[in-house]
C-alpha positions in Angstrom: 0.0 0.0 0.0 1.2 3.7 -0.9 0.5 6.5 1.9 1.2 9.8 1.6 0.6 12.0 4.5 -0.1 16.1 4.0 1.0 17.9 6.6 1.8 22.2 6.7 5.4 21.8 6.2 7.5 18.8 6.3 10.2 20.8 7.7 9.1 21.7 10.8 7.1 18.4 11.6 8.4 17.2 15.0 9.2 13.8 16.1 6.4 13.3 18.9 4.0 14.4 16.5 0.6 12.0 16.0 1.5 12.1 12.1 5.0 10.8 12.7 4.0 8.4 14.8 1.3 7.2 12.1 3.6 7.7 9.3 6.2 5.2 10.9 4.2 2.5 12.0 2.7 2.6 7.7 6.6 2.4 7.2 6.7 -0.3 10.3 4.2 -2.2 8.6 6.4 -2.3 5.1 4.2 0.0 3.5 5.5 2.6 1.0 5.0 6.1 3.2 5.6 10.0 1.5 5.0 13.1 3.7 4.6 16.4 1.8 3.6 19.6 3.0 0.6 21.6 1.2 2.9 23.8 -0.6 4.2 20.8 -2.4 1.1 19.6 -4.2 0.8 20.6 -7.9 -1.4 19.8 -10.6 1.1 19.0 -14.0 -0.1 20.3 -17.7 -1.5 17.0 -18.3 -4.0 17.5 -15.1 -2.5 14.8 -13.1 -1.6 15.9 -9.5 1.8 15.7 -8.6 4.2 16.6 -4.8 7.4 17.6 -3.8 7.3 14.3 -1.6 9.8 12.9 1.5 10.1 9.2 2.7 11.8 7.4 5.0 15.0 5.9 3.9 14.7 2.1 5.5 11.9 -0.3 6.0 11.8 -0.4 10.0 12.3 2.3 12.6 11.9 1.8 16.7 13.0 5.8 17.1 10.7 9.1 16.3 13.9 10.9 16.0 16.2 8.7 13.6 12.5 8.1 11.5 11.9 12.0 11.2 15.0 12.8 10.4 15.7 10.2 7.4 12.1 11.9 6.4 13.7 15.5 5.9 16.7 14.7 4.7 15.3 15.3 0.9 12.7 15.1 -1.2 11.5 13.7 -4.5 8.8 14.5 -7.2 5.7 11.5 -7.0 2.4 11.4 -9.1 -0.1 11.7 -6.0 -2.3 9.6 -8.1 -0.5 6.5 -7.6 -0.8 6.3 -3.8 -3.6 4.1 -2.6 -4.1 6.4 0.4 -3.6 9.3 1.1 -4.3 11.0 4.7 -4.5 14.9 5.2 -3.4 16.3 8.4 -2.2 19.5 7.9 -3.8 22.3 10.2 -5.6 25.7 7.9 -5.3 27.3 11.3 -1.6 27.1 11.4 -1.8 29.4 8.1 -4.1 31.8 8.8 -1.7 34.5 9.0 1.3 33.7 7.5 0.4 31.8 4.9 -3.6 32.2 3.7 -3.3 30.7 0.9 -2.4 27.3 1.8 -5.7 27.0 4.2 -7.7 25.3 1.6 -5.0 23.8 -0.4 -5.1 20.6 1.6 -8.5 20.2 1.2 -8.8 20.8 -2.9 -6.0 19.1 -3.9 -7.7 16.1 -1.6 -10.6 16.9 -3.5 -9.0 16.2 -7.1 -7.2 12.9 -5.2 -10.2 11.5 -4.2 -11.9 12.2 -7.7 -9.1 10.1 -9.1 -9.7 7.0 -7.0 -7.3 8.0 -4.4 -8.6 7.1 -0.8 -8.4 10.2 0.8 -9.0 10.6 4.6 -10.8 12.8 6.1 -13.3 13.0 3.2 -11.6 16.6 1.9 -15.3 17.3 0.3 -16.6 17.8 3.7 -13.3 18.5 5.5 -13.7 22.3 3.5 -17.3 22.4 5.5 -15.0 22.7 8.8 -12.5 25.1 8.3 -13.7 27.1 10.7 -16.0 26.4 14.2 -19.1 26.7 12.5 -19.0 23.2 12.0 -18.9 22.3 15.8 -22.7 24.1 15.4 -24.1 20.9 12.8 -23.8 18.4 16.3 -26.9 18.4 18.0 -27.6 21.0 20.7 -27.4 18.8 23.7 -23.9 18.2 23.7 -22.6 21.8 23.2 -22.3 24.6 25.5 -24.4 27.2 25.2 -22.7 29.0 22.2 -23.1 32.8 20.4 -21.0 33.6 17.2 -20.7 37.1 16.6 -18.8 40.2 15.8 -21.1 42.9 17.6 -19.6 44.0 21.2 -22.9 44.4 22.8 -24.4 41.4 22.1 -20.9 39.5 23.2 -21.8 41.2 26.5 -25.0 40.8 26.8 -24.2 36.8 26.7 -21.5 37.0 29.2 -23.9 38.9 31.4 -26.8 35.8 30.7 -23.9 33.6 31.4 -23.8 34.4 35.1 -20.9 37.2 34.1 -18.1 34.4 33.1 -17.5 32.8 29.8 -15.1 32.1 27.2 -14.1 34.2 24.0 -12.0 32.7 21.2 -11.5 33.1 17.4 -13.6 31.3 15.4 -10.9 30.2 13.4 -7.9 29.1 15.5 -6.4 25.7 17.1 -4.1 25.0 20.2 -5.6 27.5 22.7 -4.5 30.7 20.5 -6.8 33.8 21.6 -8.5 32.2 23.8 -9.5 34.1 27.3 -11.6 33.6 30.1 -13.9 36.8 31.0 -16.0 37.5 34.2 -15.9 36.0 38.0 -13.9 37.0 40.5 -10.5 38.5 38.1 -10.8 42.2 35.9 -11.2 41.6 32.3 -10.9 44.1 30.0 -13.8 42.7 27.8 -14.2 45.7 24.9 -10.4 45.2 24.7 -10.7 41.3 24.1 -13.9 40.9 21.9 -11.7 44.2 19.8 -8.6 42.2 19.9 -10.7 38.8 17.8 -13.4 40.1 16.2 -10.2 42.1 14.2 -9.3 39.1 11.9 -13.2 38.0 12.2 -15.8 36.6 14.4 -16.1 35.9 18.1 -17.1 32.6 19.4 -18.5 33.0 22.8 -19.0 30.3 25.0 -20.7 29.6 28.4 -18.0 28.7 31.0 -18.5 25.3 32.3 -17.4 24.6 35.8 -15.9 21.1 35.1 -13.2 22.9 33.2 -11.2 23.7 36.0 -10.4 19.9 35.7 -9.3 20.0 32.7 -11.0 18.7 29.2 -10.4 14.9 28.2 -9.1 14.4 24.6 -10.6 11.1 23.0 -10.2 10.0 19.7 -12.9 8.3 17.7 -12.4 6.2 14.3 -14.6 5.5 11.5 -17.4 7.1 14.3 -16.7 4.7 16.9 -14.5 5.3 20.2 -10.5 4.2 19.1 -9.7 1.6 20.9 -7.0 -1.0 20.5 -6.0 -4.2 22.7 -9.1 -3.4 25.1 -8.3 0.7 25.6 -9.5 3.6 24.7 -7.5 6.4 23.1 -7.8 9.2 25.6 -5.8 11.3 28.4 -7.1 14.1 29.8 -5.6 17.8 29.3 -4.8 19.5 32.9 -3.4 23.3 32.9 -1.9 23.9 37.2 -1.6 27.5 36.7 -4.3 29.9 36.1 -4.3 30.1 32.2 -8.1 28.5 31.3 -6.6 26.6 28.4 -5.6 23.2 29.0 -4.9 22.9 25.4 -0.9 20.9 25.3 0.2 24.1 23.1 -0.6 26.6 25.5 1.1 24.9 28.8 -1.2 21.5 29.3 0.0 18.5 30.9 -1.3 14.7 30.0 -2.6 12.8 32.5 -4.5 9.5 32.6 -8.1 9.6 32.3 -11.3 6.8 32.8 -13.5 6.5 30.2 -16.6 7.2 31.4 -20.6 5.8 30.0 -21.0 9.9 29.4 -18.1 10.2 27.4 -19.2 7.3 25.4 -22.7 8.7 25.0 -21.4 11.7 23.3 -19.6 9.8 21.1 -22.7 7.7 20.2 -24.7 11.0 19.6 -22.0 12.9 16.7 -21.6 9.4 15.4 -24.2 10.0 12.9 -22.7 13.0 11.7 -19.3 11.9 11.8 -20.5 8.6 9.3 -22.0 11.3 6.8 -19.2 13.4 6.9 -16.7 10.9 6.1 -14.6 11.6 9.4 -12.3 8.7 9.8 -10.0 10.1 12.6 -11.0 13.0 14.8 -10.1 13.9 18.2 -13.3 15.2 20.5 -12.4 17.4 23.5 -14.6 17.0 26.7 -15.9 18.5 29.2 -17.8 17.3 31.5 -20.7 16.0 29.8 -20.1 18.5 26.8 -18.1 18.9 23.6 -15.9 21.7 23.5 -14.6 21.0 19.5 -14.0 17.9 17.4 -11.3 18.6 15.7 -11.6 16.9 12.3 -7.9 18.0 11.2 -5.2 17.1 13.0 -6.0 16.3 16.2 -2.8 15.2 18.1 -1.9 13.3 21.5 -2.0 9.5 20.0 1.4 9.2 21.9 0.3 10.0 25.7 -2.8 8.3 24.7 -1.0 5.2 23.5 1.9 6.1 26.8 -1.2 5.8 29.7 -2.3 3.1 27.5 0.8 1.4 27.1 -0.1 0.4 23.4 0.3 1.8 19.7 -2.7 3.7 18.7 -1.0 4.6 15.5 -0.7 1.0 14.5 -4.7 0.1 14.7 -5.0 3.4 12.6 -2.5 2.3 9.8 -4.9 -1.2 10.2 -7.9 0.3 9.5 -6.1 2.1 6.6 -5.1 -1.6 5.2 -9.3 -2.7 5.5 -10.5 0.4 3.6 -7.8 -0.4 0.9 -8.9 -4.5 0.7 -12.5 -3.0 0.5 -11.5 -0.6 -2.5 -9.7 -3.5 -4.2 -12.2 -5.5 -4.4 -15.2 -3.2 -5.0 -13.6 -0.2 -7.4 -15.2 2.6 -7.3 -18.4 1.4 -6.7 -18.1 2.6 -2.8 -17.8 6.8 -2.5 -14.7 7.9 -0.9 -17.0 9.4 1.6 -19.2 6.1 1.9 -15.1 4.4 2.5 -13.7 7.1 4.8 -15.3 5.7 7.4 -16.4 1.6 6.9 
């Protein structure tokens, strides 16, 4: 099996990284692995689509470190056509400011991959419908928080006031904890200066504060809609921040622990399953809160290796499995099954 792996820029991949650590176990598992960034895709004169494309240089790694750095040590034109798989995890919020361009890339170059009977994971047709946090909005209203999107200051207020005078402003377009604050209680805020300070490169998401947060959120990973689990555990940990910064987000200061799965964690998962199947959401990491969803990141979501460390077991091995089952399934049916329809059987 071919994989190729899209990520923002091969360079600067790390590697504890979830996408090394699923890239090597494809290579572990003798399969034929490229990583290229999304300003190496191309589309040739003849309309086939082609990469600027790294891979490792043996057939069997045991260290992160010696695997990434036979990955960057050059690269090499392929035809993206000719992979069997190919999975994108590059973040468009990584690019939102330096690089705009390259926020959609991923997902329509996917687009023209899938179309030519690439299996492309997450289903890119859908993947453009969450480029932002709108999306979190589609999953039923039961397991959000309460939740206003907006870019006028006095209704922002007007929902921290109905919010008991605390809640939570972020970007709506953002990942690992950036611009994110925590307004109201007991500490001065200057709110007119925060909701100025977001709502300047676009809308403010505006979320009621939820007590449970002071324990941090749990991160748990769910595959082809049901809860990722492998050798009888769950892929989780939960995210825990000891000093006074709200986000518990591993960018922005959180530290992994290990967490119990819980019947209400595994009812939310049951409830966005639905969507998840339509959308063609193979891998996606939902952060928890209590008995709500905070996001589902549908991108890149990260943290298979403390899952897999409280877990003592490879989550990035039963991923690069599944991968194999949706190739057998494409072999012997064609075309006949929809990328989305394949994403996630």
């Amino acid at each position: 099996m071919k994989v190729g792996f899209v990520v923002n820029d091969v360079g600067s991949e790390q590697p504890q990284y979830s996408t090394t650590r699923l890239a090597m176990a494809a290579t572990n598992r003798e399969h034929e692995v490229w990583l290229m960034g999304v300003g190496d895709l191309g589309q040739d004169p003849e309309g086939r689509m082609v990469a600027m494309a790294s891979t490792p240089q043996t057939k069997s790694y045991r260290s992160l470190e010696t695997y990434m750095g036979h990955v960057q040590d050059g690269s090499e034109a392929i035809s993206v056509e000719d992979l069997d798989v190919l999975m994108l995890r590059n973040d468009p919020a990584e690019d939102a400011i330096d690089r705009p361009w390259a926020q959609t890339s991923g997902v329509l170059f996917g687009q023209i991959a899938a179309a030519n009977g690439v299996i492309v994971v997450n289903d890119p047709v859908h993947l453009a419908d969450a480029i932002n946090k709108t999306y979190f909005q589609h999953f039923p209203e039961e397991v959000r928080p309460k939740t206003l999107i907006s870019r006028n200051a006095d209704d922002i207020k007007e929902f921290i006031d109905d919010c008991g005078n605390r809640a939570v402003l972020k970007p709506l377009q953002g990942s690992g904890g950036q611009g994110v604050f925590l307004v109201g209680g007991d500490g001065e805020t200057n709110v007119n200066q925060i909701i100025e300070t977001i709502s300047r490169d676009g809308y403010v998401v505006a979320q009621e504060y939820l007590e449970a947060a002071e324990e941090g959120d749990v991160r748990m990973f769910v595959m082809n809609g049901e809860p990722l689990e492998h050798e009888g555990k769950y892929a989780a940990f939960r995210r825990v921040n000891e000093s006074s910064d709200v986000r518990s987000n591993m960018h922005a200061g959180g530290e992994a622990v290990a967490v119990k799965v819980t019947d209400e964690m595994l009812r939310l998962v049951s409830i966005v399953k639905p969507k998840l199947i339509k959308d063609g959401m193979f891998l996606v990491g939902l952060d928890i809160v209590g008995d709500k969803l905070m996001e589902v990141n549908v991108f890149s979501p990260g943290g298979l290796g403390s899952a897999g460390h409280y877990a003592e077991t490879n989550f990035a091995d039963a991923v690069i499995r599944a991968l194999e089952h949706k190739y057998e399934l494409r072999d012997a049916y064609g075309r006949s099954i929809t990328n989305v329809a394949l994403a996630t059987l």
